[in-house]
C-alpha positions as YAML, in Angstrom:
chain: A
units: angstrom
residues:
- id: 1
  name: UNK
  ca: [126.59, 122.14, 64.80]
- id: 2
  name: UNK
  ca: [129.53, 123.86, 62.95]
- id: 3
  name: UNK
  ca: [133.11, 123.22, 64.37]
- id: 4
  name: UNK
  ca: [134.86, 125.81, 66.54]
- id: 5
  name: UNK
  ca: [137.53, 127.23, 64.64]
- id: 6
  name: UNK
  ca: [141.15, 126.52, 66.50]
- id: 7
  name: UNK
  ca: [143.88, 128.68, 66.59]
- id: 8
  name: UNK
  ca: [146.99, 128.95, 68.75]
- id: 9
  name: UNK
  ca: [148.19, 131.71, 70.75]
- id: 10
  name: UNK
  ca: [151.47, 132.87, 72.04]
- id: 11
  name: UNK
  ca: [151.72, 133.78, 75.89]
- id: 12
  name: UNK
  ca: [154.62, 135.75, 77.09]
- id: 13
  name: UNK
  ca: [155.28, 135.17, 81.57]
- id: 14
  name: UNK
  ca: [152.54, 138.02, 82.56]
- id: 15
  name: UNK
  ca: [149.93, 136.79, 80.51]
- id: 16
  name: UNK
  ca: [150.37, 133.52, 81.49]
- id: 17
  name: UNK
  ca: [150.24, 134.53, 84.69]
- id: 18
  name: UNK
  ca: [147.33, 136.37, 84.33]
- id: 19
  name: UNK
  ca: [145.41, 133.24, 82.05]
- id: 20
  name: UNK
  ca: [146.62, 131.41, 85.18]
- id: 21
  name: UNK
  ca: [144.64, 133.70, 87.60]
- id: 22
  name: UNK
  ca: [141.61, 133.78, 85.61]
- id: 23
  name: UNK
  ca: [141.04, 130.19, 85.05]
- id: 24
  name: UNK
  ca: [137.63, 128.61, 87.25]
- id: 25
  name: UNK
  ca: [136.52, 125.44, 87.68]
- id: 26
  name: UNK
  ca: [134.77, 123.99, 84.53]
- id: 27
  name: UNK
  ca: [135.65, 126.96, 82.62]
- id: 28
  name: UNK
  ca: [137.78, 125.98, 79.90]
- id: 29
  name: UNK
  ca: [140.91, 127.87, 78.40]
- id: 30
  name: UNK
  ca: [139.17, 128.66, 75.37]
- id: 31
  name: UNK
  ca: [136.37, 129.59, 76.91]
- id: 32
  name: UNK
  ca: [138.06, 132.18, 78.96]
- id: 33
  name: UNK
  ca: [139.68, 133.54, 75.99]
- id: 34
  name: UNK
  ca: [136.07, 133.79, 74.12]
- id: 35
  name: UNK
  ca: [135.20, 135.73, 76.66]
- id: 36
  name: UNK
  ca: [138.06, 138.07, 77.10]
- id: 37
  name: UNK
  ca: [137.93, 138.86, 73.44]
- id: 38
  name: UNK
  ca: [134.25, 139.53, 73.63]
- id: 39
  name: UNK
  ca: [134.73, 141.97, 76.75]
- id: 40
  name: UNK
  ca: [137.25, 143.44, 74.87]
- id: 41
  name: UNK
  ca: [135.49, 144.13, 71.71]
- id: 42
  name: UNK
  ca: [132.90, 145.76, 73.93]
- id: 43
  name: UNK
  ca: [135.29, 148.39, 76.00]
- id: 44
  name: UNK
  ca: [137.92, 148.55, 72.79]
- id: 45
  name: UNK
  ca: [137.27, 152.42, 72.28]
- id: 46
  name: UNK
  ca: [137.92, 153.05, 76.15]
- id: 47
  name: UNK
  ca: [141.39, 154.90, 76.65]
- id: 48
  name: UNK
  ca: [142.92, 153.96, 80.28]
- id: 49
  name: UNK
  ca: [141.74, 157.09, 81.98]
- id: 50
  name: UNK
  ca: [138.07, 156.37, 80.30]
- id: 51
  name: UNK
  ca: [138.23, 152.82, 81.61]
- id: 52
  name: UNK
  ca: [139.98, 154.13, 85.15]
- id: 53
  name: UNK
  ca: [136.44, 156.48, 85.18]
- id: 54
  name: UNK
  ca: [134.26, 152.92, 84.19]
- id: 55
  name: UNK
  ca: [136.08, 151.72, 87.37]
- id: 56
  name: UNK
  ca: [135.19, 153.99, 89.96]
- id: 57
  name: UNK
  ca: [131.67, 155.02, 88.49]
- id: 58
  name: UNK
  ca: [131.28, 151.13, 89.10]
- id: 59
  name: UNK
  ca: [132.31, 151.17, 92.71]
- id: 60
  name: UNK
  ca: [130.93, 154.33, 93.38]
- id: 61
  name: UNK
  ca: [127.22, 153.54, 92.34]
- id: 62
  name: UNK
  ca: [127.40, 149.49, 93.17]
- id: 63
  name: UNK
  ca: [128.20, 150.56, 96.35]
- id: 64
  name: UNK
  ca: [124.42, 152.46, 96.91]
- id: 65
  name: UNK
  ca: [125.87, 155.24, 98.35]
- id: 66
  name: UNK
  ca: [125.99, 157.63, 95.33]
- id: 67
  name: UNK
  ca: [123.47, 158.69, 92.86]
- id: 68
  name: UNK
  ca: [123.78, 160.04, 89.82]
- id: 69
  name: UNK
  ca: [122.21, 163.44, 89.43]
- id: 70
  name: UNK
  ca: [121.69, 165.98, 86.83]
- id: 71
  name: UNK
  ca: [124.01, 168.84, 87.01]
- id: 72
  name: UNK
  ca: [121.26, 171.16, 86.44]
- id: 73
  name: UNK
  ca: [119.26, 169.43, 89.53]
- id: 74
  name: UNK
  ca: [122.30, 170.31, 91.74]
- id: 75
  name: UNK
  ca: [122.80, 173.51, 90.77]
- id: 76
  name: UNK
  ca: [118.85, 174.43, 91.57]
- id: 77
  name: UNK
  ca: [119.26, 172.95, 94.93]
- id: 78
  name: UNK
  ca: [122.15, 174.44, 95.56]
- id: 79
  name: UNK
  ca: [120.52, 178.29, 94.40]
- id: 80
  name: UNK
  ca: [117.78, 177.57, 96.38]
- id: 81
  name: UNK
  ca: [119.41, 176.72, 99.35]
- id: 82
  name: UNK
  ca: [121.75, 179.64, 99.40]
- id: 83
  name: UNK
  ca: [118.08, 182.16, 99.11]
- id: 84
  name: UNK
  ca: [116.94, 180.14, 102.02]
- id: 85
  name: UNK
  ca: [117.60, 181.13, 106.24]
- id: 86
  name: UNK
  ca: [119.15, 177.67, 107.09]
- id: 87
  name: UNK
  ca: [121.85, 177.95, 104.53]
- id: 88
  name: UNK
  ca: [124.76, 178.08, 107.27]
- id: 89
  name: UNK
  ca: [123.07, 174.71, 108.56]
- id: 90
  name: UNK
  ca: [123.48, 173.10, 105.31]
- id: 91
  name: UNK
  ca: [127.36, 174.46, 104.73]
- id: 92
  name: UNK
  ca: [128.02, 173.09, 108.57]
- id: 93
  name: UNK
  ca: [126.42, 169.79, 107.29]
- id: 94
  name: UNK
  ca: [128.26, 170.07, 104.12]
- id: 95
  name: UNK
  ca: [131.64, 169.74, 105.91]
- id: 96
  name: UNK
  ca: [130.53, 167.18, 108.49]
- id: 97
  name: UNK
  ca: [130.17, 164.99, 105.12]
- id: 98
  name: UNK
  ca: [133.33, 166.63, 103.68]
- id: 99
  name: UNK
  ca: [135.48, 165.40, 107.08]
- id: 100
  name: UNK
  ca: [133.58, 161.93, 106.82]
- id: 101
  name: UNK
  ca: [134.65, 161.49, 103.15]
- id: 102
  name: UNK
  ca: [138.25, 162.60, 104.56]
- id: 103
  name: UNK
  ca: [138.17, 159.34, 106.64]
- id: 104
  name: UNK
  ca: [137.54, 157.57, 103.59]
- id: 105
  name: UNK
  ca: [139.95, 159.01, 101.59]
- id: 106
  name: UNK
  ca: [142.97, 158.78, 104.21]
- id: 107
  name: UNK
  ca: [144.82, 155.98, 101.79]
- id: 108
  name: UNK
  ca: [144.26, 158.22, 98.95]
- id: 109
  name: UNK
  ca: [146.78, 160.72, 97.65]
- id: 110
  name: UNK
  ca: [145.21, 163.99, 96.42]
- id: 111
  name: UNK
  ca: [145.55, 163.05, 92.75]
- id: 112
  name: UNK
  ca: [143.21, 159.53, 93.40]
- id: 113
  name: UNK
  ca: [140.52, 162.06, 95.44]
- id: 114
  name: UNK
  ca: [140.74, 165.00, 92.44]
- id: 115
  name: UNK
  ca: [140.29, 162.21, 90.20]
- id: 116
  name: UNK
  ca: [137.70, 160.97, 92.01]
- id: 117
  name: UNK
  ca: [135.49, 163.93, 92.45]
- id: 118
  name: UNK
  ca: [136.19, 164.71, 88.64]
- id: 119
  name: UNK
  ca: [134.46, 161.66, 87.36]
- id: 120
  name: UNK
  ca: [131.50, 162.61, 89.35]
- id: 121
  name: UNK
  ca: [131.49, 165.67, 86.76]
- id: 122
  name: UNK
  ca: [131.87, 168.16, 89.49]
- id: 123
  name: UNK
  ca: [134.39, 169.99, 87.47]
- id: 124
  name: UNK
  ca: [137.64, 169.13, 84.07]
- id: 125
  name: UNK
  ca: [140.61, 168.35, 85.79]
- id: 126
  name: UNK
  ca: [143.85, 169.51, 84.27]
- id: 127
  name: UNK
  ca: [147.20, 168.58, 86.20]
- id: 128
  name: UNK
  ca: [149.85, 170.78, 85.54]
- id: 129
  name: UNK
  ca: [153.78, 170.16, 86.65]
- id: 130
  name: UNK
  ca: [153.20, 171.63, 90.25]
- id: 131
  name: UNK
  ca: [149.40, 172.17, 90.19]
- id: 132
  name: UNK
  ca: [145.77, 171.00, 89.58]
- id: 133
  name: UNK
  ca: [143.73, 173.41, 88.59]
- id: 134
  name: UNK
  ca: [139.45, 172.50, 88.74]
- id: 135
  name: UNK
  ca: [137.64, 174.09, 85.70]
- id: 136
  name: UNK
  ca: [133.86, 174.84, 86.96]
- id: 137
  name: UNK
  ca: [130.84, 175.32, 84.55]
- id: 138
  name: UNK
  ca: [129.20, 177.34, 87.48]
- id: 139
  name: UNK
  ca: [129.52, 179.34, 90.68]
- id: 140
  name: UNK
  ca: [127.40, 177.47, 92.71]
- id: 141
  name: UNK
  ca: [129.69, 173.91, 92.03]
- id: 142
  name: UNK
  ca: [132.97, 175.78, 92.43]
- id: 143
  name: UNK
  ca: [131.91, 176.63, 95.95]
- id: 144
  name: UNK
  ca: [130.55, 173.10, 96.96]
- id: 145
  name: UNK
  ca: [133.44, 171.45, 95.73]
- id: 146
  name: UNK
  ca: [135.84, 174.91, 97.19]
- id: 147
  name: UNK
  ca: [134.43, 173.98, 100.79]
- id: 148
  name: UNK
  ca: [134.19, 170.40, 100.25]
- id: 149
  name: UNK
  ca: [137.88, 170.12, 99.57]
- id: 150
  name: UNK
  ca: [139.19, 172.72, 102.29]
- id: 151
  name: UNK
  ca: [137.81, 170.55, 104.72]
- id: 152
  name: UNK
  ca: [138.53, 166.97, 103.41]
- id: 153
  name: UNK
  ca: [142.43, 169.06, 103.22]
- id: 154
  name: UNK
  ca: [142.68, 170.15, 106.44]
- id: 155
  name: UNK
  ca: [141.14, 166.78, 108.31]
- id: 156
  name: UNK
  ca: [144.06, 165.29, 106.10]
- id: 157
  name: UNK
  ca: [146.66, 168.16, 107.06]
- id: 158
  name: UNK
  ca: [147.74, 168.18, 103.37]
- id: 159
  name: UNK
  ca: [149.37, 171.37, 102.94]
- id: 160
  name: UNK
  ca: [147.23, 172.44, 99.86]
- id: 161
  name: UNK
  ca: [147.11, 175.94, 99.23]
- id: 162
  name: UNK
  ca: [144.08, 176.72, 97.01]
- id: 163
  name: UNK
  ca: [143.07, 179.60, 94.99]
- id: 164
  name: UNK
  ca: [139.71, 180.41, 93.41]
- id: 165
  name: UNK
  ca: [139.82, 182.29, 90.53]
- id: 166
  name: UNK
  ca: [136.69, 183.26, 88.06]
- id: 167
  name: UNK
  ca: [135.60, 179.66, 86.95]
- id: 168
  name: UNK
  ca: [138.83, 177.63, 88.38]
- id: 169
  name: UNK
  ca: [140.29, 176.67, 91.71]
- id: 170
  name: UNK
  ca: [143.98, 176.31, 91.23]
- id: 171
  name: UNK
  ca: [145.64, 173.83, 93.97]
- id: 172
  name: UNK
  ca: [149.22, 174.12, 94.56]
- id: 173
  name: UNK
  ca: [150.85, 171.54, 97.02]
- id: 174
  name: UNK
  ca: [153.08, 173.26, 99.54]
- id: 175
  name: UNK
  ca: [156.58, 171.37, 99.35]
...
């Protein structure tokens, strides 16, 4: 069996501290390391807001209560539904789920829940100085996510004033 090779590293106080939080019983220092450096060589080309994305596409699916589903899927069902006599039942239903998810996202500012429904690929999300604006690739998402958002708003009194526009909802936050 060939030798490890040894090498010494130099810890400033927040890596120590978080080397200190890491360490488990019969896990060894180096052995932590070995594995941080291989979990880093594996996520190295991951930006913050990639790995931020990782994150909640993690807790979002490990969770069971998300799928993921093709874009082109949704937008069928959605066409479908809006040729079919029921469609008011299905917007009603829509925003009984839209003021449930408001419940859920009462701790969450509306950049966390824009960022949210972004990485579920509803729409690009481009924050400008006072506004976010949602960039749609179709009708049919822009007004799922239009009246999905109105209501999870309002449950949340957030004074959001939004305006749909061709392929973009702009949302300006009333000071």
């Amino acid at each position: 069996m060939k030798l490890p090779i040894r090498t010494s590293i130099a810890l400033n106080e927040e890596t120590l501290r978080i080397l200190e939080k890491l360490k488990e019983p019969n896990v060894s220092q180096s052995d932590l390391i070995r594995r941080a450096l291989k979990f880093y060589y594996t996520f190295r080309g991951f930006g913050e807001g990639e790995l931020d994305r990782l994150k909640i596409h993690a807790e979002m699916l490990t969770g069971g209560e998300h799928i993921i589903v093709d874009l082109d899927h949704l937008v069928t069902m959605l066409r479908i539904i809006e040729s079919t006599p029921q469609r008011e039942k299905f917007w009603e239903e829509h925003r009984r789920i839209a003021r449930s998810h408001a419940e859920q996202f009462r701790y969450l500012d509306v950049d966390r829940i824009l960022k949210r429904l972004e990485a579920c690929n509803f729409f690009r999300l481009v924050k400008m100085e006072d506004e976010y604006i949602l960039i749609f690739g179709n009708e049919e998402i822009k007004k799922f996510i239009g009246v999905f958002l109105q209501e999870v708003f309002d449950i949340l009194t957030l004074d959001a004033q939004m305006k749909e526009e061709l392929t973009k909802i702009r949302i300006s936050m009333i000071k």
